[in-house]
N, C-alpha and C positions, 0 to 999 in steps of 0.2 A: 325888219321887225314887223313892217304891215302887211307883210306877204305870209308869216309867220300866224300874226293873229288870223288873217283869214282862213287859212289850213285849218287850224283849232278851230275857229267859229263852225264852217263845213263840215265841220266830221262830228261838234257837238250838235247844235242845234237844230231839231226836228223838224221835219214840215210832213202837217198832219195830212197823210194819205186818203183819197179815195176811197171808194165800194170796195172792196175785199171779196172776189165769190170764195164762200167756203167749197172746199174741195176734199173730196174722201179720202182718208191718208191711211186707212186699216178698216178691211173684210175681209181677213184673212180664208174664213170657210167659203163665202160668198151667202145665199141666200138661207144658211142655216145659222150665221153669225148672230150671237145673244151675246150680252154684257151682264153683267154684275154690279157691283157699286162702283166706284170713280173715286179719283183723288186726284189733288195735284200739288206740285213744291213751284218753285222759283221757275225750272227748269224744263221737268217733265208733265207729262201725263199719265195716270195709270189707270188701267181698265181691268177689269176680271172678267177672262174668258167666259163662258157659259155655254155648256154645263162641263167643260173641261177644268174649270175653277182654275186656268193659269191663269197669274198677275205678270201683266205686260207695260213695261216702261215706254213710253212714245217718248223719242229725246226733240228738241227741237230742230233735228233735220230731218221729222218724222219718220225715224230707224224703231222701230217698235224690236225691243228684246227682251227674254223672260227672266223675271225678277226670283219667281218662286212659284209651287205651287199649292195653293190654300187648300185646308182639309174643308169647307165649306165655304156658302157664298156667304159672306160680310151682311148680317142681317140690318144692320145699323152703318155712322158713318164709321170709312177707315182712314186712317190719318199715313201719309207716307213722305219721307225724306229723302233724298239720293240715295234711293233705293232700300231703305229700311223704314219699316211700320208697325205702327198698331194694327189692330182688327178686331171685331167680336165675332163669335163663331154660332152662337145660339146661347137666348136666354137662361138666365141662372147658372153659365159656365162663366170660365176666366177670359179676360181679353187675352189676346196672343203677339207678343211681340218676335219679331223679324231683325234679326243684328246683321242681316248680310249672308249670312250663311245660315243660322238656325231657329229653330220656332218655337218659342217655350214658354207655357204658359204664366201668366203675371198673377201669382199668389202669396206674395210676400205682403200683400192689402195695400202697395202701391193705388193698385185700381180697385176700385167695386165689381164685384161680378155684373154683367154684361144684363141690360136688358132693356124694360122699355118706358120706363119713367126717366124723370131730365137728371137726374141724381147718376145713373146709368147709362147713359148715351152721351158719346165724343158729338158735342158739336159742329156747325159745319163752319164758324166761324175762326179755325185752327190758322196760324202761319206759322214763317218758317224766318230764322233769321241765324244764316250760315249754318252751321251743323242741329239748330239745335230747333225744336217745335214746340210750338207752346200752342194750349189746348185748353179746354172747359169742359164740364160737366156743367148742370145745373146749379152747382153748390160746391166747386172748387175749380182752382185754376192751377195746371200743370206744365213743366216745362221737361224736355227729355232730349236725350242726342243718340237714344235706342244702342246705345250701346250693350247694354240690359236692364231687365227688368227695376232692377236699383237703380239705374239712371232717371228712373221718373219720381220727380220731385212737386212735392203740393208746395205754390207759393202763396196763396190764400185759401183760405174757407169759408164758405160765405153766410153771415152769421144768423140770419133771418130766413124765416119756412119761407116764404115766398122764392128765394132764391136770385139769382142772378139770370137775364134773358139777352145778354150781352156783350162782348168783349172788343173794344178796341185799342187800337196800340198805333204808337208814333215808335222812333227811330230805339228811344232809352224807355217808353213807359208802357205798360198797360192799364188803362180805366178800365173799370169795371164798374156796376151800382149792383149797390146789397137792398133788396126790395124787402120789407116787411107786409105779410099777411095782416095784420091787426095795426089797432093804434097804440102798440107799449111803447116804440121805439120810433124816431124818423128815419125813413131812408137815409141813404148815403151814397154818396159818388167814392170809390177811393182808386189808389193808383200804388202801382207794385213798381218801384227803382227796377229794371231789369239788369244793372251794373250791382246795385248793393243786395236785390232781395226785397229790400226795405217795401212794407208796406201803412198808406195812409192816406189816412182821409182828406178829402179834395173839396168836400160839401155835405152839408146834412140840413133837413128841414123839414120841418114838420106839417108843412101843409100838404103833402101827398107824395105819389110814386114820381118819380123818374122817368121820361123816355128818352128815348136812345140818343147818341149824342153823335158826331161827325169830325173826322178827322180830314185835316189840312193843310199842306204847305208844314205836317210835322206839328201841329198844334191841334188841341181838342177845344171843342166847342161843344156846350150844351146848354139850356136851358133852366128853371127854377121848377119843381113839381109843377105840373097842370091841374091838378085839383082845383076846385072853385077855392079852397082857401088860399090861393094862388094870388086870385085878386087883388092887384094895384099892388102888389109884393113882387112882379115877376121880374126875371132877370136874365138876360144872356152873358156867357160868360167863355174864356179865353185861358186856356191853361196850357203853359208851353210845354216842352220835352222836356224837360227838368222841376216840372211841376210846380210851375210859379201863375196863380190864377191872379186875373183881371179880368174886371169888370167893361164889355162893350155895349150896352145900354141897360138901360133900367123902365120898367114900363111901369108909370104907378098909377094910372088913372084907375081912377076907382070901380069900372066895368069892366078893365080889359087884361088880357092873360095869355103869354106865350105858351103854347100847348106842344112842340116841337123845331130842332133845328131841323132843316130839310134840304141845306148843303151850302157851299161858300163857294164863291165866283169873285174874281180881284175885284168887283163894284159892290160887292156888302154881301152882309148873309142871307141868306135865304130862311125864314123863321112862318109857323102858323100861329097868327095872328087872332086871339079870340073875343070876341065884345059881348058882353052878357046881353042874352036876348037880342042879338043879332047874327051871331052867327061866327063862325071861321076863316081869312083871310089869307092870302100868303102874302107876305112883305117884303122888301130890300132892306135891309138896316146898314148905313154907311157915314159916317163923320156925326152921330148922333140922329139922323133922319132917319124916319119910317116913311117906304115909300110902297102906297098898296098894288101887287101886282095885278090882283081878279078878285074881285068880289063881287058875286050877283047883279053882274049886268048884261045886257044880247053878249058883247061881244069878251065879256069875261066868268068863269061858271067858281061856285064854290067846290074847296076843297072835296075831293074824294078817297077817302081809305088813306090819306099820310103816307102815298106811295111817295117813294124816291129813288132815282139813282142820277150816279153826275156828280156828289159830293167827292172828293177825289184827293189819294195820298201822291198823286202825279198833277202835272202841270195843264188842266183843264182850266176851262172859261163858264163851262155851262152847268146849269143844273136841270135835270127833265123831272117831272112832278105829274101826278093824276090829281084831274077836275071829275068834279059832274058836268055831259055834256051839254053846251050850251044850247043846243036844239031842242032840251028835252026840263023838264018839269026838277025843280030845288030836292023833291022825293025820288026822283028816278034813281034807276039803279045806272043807266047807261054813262059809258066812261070816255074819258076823252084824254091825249096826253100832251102836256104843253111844254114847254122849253123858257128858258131864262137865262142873261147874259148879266142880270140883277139889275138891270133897267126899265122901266118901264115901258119903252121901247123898243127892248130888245126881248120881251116877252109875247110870246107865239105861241098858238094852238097849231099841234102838228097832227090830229086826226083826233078821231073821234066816232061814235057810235055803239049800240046794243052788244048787252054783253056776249050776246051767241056769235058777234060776230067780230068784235073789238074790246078787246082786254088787256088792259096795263097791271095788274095784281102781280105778276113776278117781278116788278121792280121793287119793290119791298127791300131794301136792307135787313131785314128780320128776315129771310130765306136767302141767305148765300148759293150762288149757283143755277140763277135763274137769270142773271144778267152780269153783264159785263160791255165795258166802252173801249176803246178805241181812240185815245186823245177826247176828240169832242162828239166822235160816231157811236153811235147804243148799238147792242145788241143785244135784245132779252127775250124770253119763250112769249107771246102771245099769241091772238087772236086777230086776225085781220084780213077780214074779209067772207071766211070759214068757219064753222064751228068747230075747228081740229086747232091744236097748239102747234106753231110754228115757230121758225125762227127770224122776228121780225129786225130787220138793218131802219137804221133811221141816222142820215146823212149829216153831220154836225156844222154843215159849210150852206146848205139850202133846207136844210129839215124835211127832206124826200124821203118816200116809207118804200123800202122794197121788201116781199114777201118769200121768205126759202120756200122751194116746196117740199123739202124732207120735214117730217114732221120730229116734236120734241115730246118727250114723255113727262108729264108734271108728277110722276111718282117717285122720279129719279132725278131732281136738280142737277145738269151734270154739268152748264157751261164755265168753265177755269181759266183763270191767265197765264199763262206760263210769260217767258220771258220777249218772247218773236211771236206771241199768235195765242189767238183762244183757242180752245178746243171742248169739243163737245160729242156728246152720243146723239145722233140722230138717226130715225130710219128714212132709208133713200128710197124704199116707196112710200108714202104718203098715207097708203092703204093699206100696209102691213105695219104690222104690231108686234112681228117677230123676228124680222130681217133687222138689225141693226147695223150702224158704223161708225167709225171714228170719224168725225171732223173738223178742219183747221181754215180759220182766218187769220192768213198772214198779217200781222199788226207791229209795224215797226216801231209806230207814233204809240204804243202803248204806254211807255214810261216817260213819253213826253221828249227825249233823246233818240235819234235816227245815226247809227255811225255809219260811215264812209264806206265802211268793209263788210261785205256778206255772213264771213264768218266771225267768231266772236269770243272773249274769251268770257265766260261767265266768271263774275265774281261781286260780293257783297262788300260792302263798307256802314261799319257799322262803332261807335254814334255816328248821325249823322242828322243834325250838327254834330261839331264837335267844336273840342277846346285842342287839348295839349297830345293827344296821344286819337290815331284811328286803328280800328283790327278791321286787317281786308283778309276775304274768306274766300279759297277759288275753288272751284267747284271741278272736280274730276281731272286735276293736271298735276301733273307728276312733275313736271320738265321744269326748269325755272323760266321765271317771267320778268320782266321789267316795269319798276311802277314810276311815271312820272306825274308829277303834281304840277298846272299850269296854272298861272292868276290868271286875272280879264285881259290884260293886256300880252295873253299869250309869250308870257316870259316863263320858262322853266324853273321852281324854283325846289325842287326837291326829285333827284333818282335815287331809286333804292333796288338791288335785286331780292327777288321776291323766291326762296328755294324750300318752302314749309306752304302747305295749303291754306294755314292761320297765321297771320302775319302781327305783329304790334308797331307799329310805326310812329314814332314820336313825332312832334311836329312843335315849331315855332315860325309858325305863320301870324300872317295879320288879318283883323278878323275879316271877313269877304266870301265872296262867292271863287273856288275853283274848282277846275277840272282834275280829274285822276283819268290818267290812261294808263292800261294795261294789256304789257305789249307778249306773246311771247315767241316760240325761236322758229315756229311754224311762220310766221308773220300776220297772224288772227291779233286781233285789239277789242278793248273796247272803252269808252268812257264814261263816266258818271259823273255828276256834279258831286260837291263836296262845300258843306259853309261852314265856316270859323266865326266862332262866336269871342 
């Protein structure tokens, strides 16, 4: 039996990898190679030729093969699934949907015609959970599995001019906040059942907007408005996969006012901290304590721009965050980027300097596709050292800054996670602006899980938590597969043959942490955890 659990242990449990060089994995012309817009699902990557306009699938054993070919370049973003998609073609036309085999355009008022307000533009905040993708507009939130254009379904509308500048989702839910232009109405957090449809309010309040909230460990966390009338009313808050909110501190002094969550580390949240007439803080909040990580001293600098990335729907520790930097004046514009383990000791300035020559701004969660991590390693477009955008590595084990020298284009956000490695558009001279290429960092530690075996079988499990019943979703196999469910104790306690790509699996388990492997006749596997609620 202990020879057993260790087998299980080894093949589940990751160890967060090293540097990654990215490496060119498609120029197919060579130095005449242009792209088009970018997408990406679970699995792939997709690029559009240019100015041949084919749309190319990169899989994850970088085998690039063509999907389609587009009557135009995607003016806006394109959304795409195992191999079927949206797109827009040019303003005041119809988007265009992709079933696999045909193109036709979406005019049954599914979609709005195509254009350049947020009412009209797919944001780039879309995921994918097993066939199906769910998507935003400014002012409605859509769910499709491109089968046809009546496939796309509105599950909210968003009731207020101001609109909605956000979507995030756990395993069963999607938040979203309905932001009102005026004061007739208070904003709102609400959240869409993705099992029932069902949609409802999560929070409303009257003392101002919303900002963006952070998903974790399958739970949402957000904040009370930031508005001054915010004051000594503010509140962080904890709303599971099934939309049960709790309260994890309450700030009521009478100056002071949570202004954003800015990510969560197993040692508390990470929240900005604001004290009237003194300024903005960032904090640890863990067992009812506030604990300040930097506030206006040599060797700590105030808040910069509410950059973040690091808040994380995998198994990380850290959060990275933008300061103003500490060498330079409370008014400077110069940036610096620090790191958090949510200790106050484990809080580190990892560089710094002018913005011509050091820039953290595409860590933003408000632009999807400008970063992306690695377990606890970053990877986002900045500035370091050059006045050219780059592809800057920042080391999650010594916080070491390495600089790509292919450069990145900030007109095109293209960096994506697939399932084994990010990928990105970059040009491989530095001083060309029209030579482009595909590029990939292998990242096995991405989902926090490293299995044993090279190859792999792709496949989704979805609730997750769950209770009484899981749908596992396999991605591109025909062949049947074998599913077993392991506890902690590396005991077997559920096989199933698995011969349909969507599966329904009932379960009477005890509630805990287990493993799912899935095996199939190739001898490819792969694992995911699995928790029973």
């Amino acid at each position: 039996m202990k020879k057993h659990l260790l087998v299980i242990a080894l093949s589940v449990v990751g160890v967060i990898s090293g540097y990654s060089q990215p490496t060119n994995i498609y120029q197919p012309n060579g130095s005449a190679t242009n792209f088009g817009k970018v997408a990406a699902d679970s699995l792939n990557y997709y690029v559009v030729n240019y100015p041949a306009l084919t749309l190319m699938k990169i899989d994850g054993s970088n085998k690039a093969s063509l999907v389609t070919t587009l009557p135009a370049d995607p003016f806006q973003t394109m959304i795409f699934n195992k191999g079927k998609g949206i797109f827009p073609v040019s303003a005041g036309l119809p988007f265009k949907l992709f079933d696999g085999t045909n193109q036709v355009d979406i005019t049954g008022g599914q979609l709005p015609l195509a254009g350049y307000t947020g009412d009209k533009v797919i944001a780039a905040d879309y995921f994918h959970i097993g066939n199906f993708t769910y998507f935003r507009t400014s002012n409605k939130i859509y769910k499709t599995d491109y089968t046809s254009a009546a496939s796309i379904k509105t599950l909210a509308t968003i009731k207020y001019t101001a609109g909605t500048t956000e979507m995030q989702h756990t395993a069963n839910s999607i938040f979203f906040q309905d932001i009102i232009g005026t004061s007739i109405a208070p904003s709102c957090i609400n959240r869409i059942d993705l099992l029932t449809g069902k949609v409802a309010k999560i929070d409303s309040s009257a003392y101002g907007s919303y900002d963006y909230g952070t998903v974790y460990n399958n739970d949402y966390y957000f904040c009370t408005p930031y508005g001054p009338g915010s004051v000594g009313k503010s509140k962080i808050y904890k709303v599971s996969d099934s939309g049960v909110k709790t309260v994890i501190y309450s700030e009521n002094a009478s100056n002071k006012h949570f202004v954003r969550i800015v990510g969560i580390t197993p040692n508390g949240v990470i929240a900005l901290l604001s004290t009237v007439s003194v300024g903005a803080e960032y904090v640890s909040i863990s067992g009812g304590i506030v604990t300040s990580l930097n506030f206006n001293t040599v060797a700590n600098s105030r808040p910069y721009g509410n950059v973040v990335v690091g808040s994380s729907r995998s198994a990380k520790s850290l959060v990275y965050f933008g300061t103003l930097d500490t060498l330079y004046t409370v008014n400077s514009t110069n940036t610096a980027l620090w790191v958090t383990n949510g200790t106050l000791a484990g809080t580190k300035k990892v560089r710094g300097g002018p913005p011509a020559t050091f820039e953290v701004s595409g860590l933003s969660p408000q632009f999807p596709g400008s970063a992306e991590t690695c377990g606890n390693d970053l990877y986002f477009a900045g500035k370091n050292g050059a006045n050219t955008t780059r592809l800057i590595y920042v080391d999650g084990n010594n916080y070491s800054v390495q600089t790509n020298s292919f450069g990145l284009f900030s007109t095109q956000p293209s960096i994506r996670k697939i399932a084994n490695g990010i990928v990105m558009v970059g040009s491989p001279l530095p001083t060309s602006s029209a030579e482009k290429a595909v590029f990939k960092v292998t990242c096995s530690a991405i989902t926090g899980i490293q299995n044993s075996l090279s190859n792999e079988v792709a496949f989704d499990i979805f609730p997750n938590p769950a209770k009484e019943q899981i749908i596992v979703s396999l991605s591109g196999k025909s062949e049947e597969c074998v599913l077993k469910i392991y506890n902690m104790l590396g005991e077997s306690v559920l096989n199933q043959i698995l011969v349909e790509q969507t599966s329904h699996i009932n379960l009477n388990l005890k509630p805990g942490l287990y493993f799912v492997n899935v095996l199939d006749d190739l001898g490819s596997k792969s694992t995911r955890k699995l928790i029973i609620q």
